[in-house]
C-alpha positions as CSV (number, residue, x, y, z in Angstrom):
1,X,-31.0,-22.0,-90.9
2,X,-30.7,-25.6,-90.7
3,X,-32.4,-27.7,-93.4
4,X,-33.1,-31.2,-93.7
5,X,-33.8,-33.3,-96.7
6,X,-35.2,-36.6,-96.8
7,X,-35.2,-39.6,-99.6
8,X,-35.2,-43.3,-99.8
9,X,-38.8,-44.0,-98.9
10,X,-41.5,-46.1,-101.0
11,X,-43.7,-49.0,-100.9
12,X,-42.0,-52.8,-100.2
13,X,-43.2,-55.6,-99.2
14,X,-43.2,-57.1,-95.8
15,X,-40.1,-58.7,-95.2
16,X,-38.2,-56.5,-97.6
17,X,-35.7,-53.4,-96.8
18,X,-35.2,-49.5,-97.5
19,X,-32.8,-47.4,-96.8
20,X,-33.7,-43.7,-96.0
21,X,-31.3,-41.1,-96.4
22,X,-31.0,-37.3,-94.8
23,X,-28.7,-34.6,-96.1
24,X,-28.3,-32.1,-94.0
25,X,-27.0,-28.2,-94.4
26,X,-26.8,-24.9,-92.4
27,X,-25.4,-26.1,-89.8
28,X,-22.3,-28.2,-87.8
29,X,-23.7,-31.4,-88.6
30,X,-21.3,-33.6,-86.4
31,X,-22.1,-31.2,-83.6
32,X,-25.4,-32.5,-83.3
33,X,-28.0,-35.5,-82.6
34,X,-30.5,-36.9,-84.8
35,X,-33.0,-38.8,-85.5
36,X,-35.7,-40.7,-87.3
37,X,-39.2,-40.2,-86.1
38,X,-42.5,-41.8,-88.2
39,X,-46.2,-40.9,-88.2
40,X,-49.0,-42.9,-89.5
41,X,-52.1,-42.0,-90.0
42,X,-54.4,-41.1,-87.2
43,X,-51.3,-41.6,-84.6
44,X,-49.3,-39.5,-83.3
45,X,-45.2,-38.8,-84.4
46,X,-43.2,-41.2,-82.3
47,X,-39.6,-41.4,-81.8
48,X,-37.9,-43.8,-83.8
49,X,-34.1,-44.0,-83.4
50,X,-31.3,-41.3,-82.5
51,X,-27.9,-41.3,-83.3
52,X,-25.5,-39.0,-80.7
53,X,-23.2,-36.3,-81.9
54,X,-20.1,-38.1,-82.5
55,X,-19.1,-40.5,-84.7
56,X,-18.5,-43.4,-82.3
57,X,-21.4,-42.2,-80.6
58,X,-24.4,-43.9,-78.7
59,X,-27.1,-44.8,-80.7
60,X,-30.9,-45.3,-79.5
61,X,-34.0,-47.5,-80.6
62,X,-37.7,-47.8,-79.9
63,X,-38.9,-51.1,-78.7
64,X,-40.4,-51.6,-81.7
65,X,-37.7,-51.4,-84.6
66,X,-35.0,-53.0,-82.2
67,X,-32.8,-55.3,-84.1
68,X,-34.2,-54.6,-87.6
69,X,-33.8,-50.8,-88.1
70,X,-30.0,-49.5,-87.8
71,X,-29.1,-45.6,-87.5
72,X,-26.1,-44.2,-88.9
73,X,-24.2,-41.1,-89.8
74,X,-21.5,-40.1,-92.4
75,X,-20.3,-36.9,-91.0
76,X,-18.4,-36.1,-93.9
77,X,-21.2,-36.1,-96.3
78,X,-23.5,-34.8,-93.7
79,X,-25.9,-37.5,-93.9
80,X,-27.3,-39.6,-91.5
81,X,-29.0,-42.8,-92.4
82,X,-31.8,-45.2,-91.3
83,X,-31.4,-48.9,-92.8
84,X,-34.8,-50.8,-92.5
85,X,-34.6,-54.8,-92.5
86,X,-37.3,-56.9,-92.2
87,X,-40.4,-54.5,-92.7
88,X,-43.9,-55.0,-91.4
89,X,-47.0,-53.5,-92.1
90,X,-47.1,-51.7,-89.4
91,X,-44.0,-49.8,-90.0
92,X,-46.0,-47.8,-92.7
93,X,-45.7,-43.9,-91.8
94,X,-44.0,-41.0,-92.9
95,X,-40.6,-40.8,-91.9
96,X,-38.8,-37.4,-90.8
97,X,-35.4,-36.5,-89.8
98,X,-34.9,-34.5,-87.1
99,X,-31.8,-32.8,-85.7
100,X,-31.1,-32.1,-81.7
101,X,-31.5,-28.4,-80.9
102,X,-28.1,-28.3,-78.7
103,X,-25.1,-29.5,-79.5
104,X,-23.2,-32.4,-78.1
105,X,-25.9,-34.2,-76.6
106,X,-26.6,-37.8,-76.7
107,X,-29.9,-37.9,-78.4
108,X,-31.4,-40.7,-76.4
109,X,-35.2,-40.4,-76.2
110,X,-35.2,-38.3,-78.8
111,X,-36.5,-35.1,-76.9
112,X,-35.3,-31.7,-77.8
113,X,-35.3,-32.1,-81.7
114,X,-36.7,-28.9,-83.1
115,X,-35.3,-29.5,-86.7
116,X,-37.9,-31.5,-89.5
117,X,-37.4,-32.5,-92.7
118,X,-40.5,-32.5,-94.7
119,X,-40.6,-36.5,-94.6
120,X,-41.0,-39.2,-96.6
121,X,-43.6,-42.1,-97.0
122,X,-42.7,-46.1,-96.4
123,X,-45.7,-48.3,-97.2
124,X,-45.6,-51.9,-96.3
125,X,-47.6,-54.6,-98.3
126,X,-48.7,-57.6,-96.7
């Protein structure tokens, strides 16, 4: 059974950067997508960024985090990263990792991810 395991969150201010981090284990983890979705209070979870399969991969952003978040992956230390630059307030949620549930698929959108790590909180201070 897959398991994901999240760290890297806190509270920053706006303008500053985290770096979250997800090991993952139980499965092929460069056989698979994943992602970064967030939930704040009262909202629902929204897709975030994806990363595809491969290394060299595609990699996939909501509107909204375009050109300040950056996914990555280390497939030997299966671990896949989200870098957050330039944080607002309203980039305060809880953060999950998510993995694809079929191999060698692209990710984009994010749809089909039936993996969750237990998430982890980012608060931004104005």
């Amino acid at each position: 059974q897959v398991q994901l395991v999240e760290s890297g969150g806190g509270l920053v201010q706006a303008g500053g950067s985290l770096r979250l981090s997800c090991a993952v284990s139980g499965r092929t983890f460069s056989n698979y997508a994943m992602g970064w979705f967030r939930q704040a209070p009262g909202n629902e979870r929204e897709f975030v960024a994806t990363i595809s399969y491969s290394s060299g991969g595609g990699t996939y952003y909501a509107d909204s985090v375009k050109g300040r978040f950056t996914i990555s992956r280390d497939n030997a230390k299966n671990t896949v990263y989200l870098q957050m630059n330039s944080l607002k307030p309203e980039d305060t949620a809880v953060y999950y990792c998510a993995a694809d549930s079929v191999p060698y698929r692209s990710g984009y959108g994010g749809r089909g991810f039936d993996s969750w790590g237990q998430g982890t909180q980012v608060t931004v201070s104005s």
